[in-house]
VONU-898003 format. One line per 2 residues: number of its first residue (from 1); their letters; for each residue z, x, y of C-alpha. Coordinates in Angstrom, 1 decimal. Layout:
REM VONU-898003
NUM = A = Z X Y; ...
***
This chain:
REM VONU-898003
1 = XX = 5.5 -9.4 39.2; 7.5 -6.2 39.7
3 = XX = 7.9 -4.0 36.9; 9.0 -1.1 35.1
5 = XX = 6.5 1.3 36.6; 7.3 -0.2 39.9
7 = XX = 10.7 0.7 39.9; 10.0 4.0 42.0
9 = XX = 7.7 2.3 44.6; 10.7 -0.3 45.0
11 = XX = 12.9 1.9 45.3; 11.2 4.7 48.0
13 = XX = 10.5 1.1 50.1; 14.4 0.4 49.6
15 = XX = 15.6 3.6 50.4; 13.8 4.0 53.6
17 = XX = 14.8 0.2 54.4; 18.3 1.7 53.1
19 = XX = 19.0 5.2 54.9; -18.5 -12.8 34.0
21 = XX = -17.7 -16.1 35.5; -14.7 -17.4 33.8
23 = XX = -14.2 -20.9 32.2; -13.4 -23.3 34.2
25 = XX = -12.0 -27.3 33.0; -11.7 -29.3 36.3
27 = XX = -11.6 -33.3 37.5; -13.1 -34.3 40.7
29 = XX = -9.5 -35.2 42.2; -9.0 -37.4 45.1
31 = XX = -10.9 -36.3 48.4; -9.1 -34.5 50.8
33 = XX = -11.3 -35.1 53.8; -10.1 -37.1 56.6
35 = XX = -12.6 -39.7 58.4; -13.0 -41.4 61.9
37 = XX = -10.5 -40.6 64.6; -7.9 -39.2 62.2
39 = XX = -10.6 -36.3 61.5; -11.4 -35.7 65.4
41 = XX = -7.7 -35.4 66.5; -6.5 -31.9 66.6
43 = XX = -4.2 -30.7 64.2; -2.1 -27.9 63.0
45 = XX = -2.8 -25.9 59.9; -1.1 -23.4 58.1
47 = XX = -3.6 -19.7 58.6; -0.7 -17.5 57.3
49 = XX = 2.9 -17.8 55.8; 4.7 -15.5 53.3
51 = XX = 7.6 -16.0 50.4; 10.5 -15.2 51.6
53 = XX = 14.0 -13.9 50.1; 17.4 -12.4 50.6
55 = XX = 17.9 -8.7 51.4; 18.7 -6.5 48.7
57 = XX = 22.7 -5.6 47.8; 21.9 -2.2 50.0
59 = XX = 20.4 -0.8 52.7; 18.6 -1.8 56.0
61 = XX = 17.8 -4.8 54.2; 21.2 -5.5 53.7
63 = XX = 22.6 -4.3 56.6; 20.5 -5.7 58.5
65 = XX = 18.7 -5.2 62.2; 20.9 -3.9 65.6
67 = XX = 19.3 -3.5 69.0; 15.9 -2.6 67.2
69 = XX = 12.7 -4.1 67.5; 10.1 -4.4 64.3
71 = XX = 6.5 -4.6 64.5; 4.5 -6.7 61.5
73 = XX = 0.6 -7.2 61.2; -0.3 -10.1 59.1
75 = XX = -4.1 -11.2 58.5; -4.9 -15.1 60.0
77 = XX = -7.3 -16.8 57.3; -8.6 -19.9 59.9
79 = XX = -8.7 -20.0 63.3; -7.5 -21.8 66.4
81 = XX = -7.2 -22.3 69.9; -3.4 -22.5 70.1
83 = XX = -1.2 -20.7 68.1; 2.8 -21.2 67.0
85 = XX = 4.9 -18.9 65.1; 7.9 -19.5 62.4
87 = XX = 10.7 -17.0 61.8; 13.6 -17.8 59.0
89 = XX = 17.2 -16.5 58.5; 16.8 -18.9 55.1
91 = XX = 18.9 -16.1 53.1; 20.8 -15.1 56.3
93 = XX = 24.6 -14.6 56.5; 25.2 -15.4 60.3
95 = XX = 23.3 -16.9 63.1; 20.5 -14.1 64.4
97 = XX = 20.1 -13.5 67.9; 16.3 -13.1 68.4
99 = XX = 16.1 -11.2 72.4; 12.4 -11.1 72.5
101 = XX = 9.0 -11.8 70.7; 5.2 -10.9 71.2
103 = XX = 2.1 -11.6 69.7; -0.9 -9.2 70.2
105 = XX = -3.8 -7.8 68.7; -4.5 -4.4 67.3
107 = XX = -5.8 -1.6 68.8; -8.8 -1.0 67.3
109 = XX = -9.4 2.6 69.2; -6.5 3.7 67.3
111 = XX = -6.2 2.3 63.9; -5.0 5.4 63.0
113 = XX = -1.6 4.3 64.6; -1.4 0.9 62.9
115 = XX = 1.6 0.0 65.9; -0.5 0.2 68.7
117 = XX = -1.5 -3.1 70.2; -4.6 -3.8 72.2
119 = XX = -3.6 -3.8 76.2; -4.3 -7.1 77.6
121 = XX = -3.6 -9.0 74.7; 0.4 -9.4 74.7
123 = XX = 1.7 -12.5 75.3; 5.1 -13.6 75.0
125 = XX = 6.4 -16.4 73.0; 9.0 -18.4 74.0
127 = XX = 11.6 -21.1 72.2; 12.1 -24.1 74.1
129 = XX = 10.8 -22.3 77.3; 12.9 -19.5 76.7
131 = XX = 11.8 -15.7 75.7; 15.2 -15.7 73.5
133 = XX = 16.9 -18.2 70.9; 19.2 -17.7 68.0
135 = XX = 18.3 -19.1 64.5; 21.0 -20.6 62.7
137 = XX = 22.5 -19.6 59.5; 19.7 -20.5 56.6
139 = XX = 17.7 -21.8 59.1; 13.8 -21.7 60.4
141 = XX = 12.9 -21.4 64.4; 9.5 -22.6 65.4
143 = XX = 8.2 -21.0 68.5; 6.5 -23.0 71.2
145 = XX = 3.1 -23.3 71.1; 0.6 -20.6 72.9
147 = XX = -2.8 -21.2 73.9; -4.0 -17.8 72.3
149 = XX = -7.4 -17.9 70.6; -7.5 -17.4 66.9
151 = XX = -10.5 -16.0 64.5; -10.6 -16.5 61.2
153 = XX = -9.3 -13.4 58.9; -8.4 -11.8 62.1
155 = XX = -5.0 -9.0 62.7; -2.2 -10.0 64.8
157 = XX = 1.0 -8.0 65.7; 4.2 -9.8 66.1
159 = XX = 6.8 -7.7 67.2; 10.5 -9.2 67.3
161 = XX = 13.6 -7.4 69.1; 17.0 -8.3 67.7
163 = XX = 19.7 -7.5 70.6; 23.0 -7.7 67.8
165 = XX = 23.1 -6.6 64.5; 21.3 -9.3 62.3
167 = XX = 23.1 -9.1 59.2; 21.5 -9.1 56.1
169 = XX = 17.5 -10.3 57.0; 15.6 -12.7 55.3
171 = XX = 12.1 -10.7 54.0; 9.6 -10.3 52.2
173 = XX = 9.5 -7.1 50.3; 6.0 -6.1 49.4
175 = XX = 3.7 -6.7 51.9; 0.7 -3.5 51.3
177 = XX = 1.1 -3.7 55.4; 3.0 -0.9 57.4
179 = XX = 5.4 -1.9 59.3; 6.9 -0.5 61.9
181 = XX = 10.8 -0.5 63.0; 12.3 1.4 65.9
183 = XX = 15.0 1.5 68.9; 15.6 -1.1 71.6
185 = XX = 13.6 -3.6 73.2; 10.0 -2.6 72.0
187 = XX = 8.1 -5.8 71.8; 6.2 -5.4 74.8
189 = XX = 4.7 -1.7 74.3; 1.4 -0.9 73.9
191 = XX = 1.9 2.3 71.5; 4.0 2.9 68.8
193 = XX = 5.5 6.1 69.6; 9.2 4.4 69.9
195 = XX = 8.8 3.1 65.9; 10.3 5.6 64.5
197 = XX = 11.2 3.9 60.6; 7.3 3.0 59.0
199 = XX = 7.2 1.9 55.6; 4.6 0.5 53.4
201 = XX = 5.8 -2.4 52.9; 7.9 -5.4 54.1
203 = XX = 8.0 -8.4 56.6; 11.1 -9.1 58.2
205 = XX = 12.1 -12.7 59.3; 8.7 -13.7 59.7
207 = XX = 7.9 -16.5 57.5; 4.4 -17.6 59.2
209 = XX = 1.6 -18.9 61.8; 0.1 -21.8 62.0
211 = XX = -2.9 -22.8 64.3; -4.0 -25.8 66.3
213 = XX = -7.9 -26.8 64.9; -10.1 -29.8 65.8
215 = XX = -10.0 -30.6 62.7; -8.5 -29.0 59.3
217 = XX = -9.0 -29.8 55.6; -5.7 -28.1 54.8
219 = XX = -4.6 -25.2 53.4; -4.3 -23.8 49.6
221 = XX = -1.1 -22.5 48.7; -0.8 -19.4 46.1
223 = XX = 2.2 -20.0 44.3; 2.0 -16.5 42.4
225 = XX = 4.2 -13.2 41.2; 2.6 -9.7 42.0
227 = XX = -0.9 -10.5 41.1; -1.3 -12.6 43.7
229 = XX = 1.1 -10.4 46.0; -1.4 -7.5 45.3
231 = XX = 1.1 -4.8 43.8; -2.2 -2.5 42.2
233 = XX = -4.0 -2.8 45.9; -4.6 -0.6 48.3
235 = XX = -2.0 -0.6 51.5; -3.5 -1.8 54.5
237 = XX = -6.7 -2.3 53.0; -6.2 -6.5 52.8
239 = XX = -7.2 -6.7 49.3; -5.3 -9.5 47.7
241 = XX = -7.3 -12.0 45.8; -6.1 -15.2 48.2
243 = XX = -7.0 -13.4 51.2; -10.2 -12.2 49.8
245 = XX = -10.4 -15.7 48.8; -10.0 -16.8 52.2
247 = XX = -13.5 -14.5 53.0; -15.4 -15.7 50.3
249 = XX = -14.3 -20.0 52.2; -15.3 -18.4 55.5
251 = XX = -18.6 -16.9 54.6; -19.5 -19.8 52.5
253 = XX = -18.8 -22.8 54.8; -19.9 -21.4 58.1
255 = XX = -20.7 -25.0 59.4; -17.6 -26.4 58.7
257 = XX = -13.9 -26.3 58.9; -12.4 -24.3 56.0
259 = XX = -8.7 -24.7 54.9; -6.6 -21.8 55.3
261 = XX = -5.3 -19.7 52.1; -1.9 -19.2 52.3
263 = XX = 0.0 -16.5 50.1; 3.4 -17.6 49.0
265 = XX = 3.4 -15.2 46.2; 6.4 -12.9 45.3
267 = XX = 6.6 -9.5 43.3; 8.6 -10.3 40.1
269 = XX = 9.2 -13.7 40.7; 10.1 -16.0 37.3
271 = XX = 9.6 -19.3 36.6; 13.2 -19.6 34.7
273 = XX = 14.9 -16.8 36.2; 16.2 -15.6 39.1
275 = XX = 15.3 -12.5 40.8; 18.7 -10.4 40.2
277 = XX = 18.5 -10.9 36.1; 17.7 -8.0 34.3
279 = XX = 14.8 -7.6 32.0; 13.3 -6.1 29.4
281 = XX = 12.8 -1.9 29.4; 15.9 -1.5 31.6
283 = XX = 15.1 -3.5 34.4; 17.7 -4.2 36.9
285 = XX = 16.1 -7.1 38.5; 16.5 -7.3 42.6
287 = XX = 16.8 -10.1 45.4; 13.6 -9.9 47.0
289 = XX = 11.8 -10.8 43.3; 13.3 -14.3 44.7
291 = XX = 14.9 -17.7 43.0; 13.1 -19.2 40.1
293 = XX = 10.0 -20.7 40.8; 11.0 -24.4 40.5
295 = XX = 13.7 -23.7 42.7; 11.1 -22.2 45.2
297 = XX = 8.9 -25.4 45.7; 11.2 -26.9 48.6
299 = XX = 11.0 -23.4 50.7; 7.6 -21.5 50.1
301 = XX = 5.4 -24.4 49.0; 6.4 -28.3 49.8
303 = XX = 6.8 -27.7 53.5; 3.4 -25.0 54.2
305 = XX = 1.7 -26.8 57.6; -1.2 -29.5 55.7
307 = XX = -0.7 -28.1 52.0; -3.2 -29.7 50.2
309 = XX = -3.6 -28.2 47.5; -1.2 -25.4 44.9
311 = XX = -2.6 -22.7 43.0; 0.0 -21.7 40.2
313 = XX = 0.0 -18.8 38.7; 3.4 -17.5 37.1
315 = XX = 5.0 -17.0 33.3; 3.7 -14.0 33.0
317 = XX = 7.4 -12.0 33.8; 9.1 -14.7 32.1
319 = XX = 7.2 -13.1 28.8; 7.8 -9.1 29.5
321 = XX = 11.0 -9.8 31.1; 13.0 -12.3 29.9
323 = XX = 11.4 -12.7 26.3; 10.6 -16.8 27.0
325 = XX = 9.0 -18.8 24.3; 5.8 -20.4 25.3
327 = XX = 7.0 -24.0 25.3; 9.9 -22.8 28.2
329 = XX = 7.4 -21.7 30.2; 4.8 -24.4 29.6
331 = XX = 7.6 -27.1 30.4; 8.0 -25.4 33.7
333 = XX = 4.8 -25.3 34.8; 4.1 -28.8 33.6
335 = XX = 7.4 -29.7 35.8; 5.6 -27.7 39.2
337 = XX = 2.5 -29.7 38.6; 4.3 -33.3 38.2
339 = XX = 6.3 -32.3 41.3; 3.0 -31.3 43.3
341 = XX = 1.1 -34.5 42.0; 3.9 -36.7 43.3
343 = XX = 3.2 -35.5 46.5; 0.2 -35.7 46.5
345 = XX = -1.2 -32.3 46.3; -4.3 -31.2 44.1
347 = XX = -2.9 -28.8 41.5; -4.7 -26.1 39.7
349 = XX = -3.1 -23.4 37.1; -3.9 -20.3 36.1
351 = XX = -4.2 -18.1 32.6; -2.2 -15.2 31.7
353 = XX = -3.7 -12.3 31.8; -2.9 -8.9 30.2
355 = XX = -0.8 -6.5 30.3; -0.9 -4.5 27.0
357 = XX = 0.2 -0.8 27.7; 2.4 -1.0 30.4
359 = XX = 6.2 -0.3 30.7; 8.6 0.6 28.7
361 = XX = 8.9 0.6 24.6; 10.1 -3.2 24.5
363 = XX = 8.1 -4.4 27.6; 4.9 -5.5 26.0
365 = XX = 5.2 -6.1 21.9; 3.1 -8.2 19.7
367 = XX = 5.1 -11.3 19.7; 5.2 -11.4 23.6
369 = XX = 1.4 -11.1 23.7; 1.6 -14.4 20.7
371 = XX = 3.1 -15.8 23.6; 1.2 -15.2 26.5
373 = XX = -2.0 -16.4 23.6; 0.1 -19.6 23.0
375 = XX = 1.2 -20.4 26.9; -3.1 -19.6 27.1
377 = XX = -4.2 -21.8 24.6; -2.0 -24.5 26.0
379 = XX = -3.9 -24.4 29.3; -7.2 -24.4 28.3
381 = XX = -6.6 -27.5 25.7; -3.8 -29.7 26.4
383 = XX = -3.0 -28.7 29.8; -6.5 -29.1 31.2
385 = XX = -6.2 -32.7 30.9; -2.8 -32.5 33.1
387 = XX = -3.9 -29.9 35.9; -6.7 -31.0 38.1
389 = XX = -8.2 -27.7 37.1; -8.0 -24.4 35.7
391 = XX = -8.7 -20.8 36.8; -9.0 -18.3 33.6
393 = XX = -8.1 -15.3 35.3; -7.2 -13.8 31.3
395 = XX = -11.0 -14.4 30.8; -11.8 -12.5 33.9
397 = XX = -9.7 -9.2 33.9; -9.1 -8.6 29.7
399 = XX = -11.2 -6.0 28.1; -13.2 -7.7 25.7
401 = XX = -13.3 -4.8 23.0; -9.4 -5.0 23.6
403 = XX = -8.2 -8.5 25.0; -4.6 -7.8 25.1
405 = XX = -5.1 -5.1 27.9; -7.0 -5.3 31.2
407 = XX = -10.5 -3.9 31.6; -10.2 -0.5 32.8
409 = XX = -12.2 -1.3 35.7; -10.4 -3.2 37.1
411 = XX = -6.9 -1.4 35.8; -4.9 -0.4 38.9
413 = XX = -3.3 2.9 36.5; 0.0 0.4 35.1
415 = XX = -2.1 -1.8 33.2; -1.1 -5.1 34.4
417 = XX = -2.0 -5.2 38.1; -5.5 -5.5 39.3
419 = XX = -7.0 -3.1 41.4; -9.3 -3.9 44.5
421 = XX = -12.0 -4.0 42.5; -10.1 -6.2 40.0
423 = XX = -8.6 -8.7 43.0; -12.5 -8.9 44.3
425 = XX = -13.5 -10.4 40.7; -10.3 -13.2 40.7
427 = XX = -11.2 -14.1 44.0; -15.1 -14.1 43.7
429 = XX = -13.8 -16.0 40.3; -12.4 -19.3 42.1
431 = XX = -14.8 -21.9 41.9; -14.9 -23.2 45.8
433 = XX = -15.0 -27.1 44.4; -12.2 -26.7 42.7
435 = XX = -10.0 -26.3 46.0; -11.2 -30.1 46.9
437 = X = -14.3 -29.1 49.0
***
């Protein structure tokens, strides 16, 4: 959910790319365990994957990658003994040479250089037995499999080299990671003194990791706008609610397989809108806030590695933005949830929450707020018999003395993104039955 106030913080990422427990209504659902053999067989499950979307109309982004290598951390949320990784030119112009890729762990000695990798742990991977491939135009490349160890909630470093310029990349824009972007072939070195471009933010045709398990209940997929991608958190501190989520499943079930948490939220993103429509307050409206959300379920959610289960949690920009009525936005979540339950997939929603305060005169207004109350009251009453749950993350972050505006402790300073503290309360918010276990 990108907004006014995030304009600047947008913008500085583009031009360096360019030059109380809550209430809770719930049904049992179907069990997603898996008995007898099936259960024993290994299996792959999704421990990390990110939205992804088109470059921007300028800048690196656009322009694209040529003979430079760039560096990424992501966080793992389960582990696993072998390891495969997914790149995407989805939104790509061209075919994309890739020349070279690694996988790695941090440096822990010298966090204080988030590039450098830990010497001994670099290991090539390699497509179809080859340490180069090329990914066609709007299309994914799945890398071999790699017996590399995984821990749960655990770094890794991918680093990619792109021989020929790229074009524009398919990305993700606001990752609170530092990434890392630099000269030639740099996959294989141990320091980052040849990544010379660094900024806070960004994952380049990375798309996600999946692990091989002895067994795996699934994952949970976030399907979410800047809340969920974190916008009021801290860079490189790993405090969005899913991943924090994730650590609240690890330390919970200790004994037993946990499903992984993966984050397929976008900044901005609308559930009737595209990303490049303007909104409310002067808003210009940008590719990487992504297609509308319906539109989205094929790419980010649908084909995740052992989806089980879809956390929604998106209307909120349709309201500042683009001035929605309720019912628009309550027909389109009821259309994600009919789609999810014909596949299959256990499907929660999410409330509205607050955001009185913020933006420009025209942003927030009393009749958007009747809204946001209306597309509320719809979930809790008539939409908790549809959804096989509900999180009421208003209930959790409004200030009670003032609903329409977030509690000031958990207030990030723009007054509609939590802070740490605030993602903390969602995630500690979730009840763990809800997600089928």
């Amino acid at each position: 959910m990108s907004t006014p106030k995030r304009w600047q913080v947008i913008a500085s990422a583009a031009v360096l790319l360019v030059v109380s427990a809550p209430a809770v209504v719930a049904s049992a659902g179907p069990s997603d365990s898996d008995g007898g053999e099936a259960a024993a067989r290994p299996q792959w499950a999704g421990t990390w994957a990110a939205a992804v979307t088109r470059g921007n109309t300028a800048g690196l982004t656009n322009t694209g990658l040529n003979n430079q290598s760039i560096r990424m951390t992501v966080r793992t949320t389960v582990g696993g003994e072998r390891l495969r990784v997914r790149l995407s030119n989805l939104y790509g112009e061209q075919a994309v040479q890739v020349g070279h890729a690694t996988v790695a762990r941090p440096n822990a000695a010298t966090l204080t250089d988030r590039s450098d990798i830990l010497p001994g742990t670099l290991r090539e991977l390699k497509f179809g037995g080859s340490t180069s491939a090329t990914m066609n135009k709007g299309a994914e490349l799945l890398s071999d499999p790699l017996t590399y160890p995984v821990g749960e909630q655990e770094d890794l470093i991918v680093t990619l080299h792109f021989p020929v310029l790229t074009g524009p990349v398919t990305f993700h824009g606001q990752s609170k990671v530092t990434t890392f972007i630099g000269a030639n072939d740099l996959t294989t070195a141990a320091d980052g003194a040849g990544f010379t471009i660094r900024p806070d933010c960004c994952w380049m045709f990375l798309s996600g990791i999946d692990v091989l398990r002895p067994q795996s209940p699934g994952a949970v997929v976030v399907l979410s706008d800047s809340i969920g991608d974190a916008n009021g958190s801290t860079v490189n501190a790993n405090k969005r609610w899913p991943e924090l989520l994730a650590g609240r499943l690890v330390a919970a079930r200790p004994e037993v397989r946990t499903p992984g948490v993966l984050n397929l939220s976008l900044a901005g993103n609308r559930l009737n809108h595209e990303g490049t429509e303007p909104g409310a307050g002067g808003f210009p409206g940008y590719y990487e806030l992504g297609p509308n959300a319906l539109a989205r379920l094929n790419e980010d959610v649908f084909p995740q590695t052992g989806v089980k289960t879809l956390v929604t949690h998106l209307g909120i920009n349709d309201i500042w933005m683009s001035d929605d009525s309720a019912d628009r936005i309550v027909a389109s979540l009821r259309q994600i949830n009919k789609q999810a339950k014909a596949r299959g997939l256990r499907s929660l929603a999410v409330t509205l929450t607050p955001y009185e305060g913020h933006g420009n005169p025209g942003v927030w207004t009393p009749e958007k707020e009747t809204t946001r109350q209306a597309v509320n009251t719809w979930l809790r009453g008539p939409g908790a018999a549809e959804f096989d749950g509900l999180l009421d993350f208003d209930a959790v972050l409004r200030d009670p003395a003032q609903p329409s505006r977030l509690l000031p402790a958990y207030d990030a300073g723009d007054h509609i993104h939590p802070n740490d503290a605030g993602n903390q309360a969602l995630a500690d918010a979730v009840p763990l039955r809800l997600l089928g276990l």
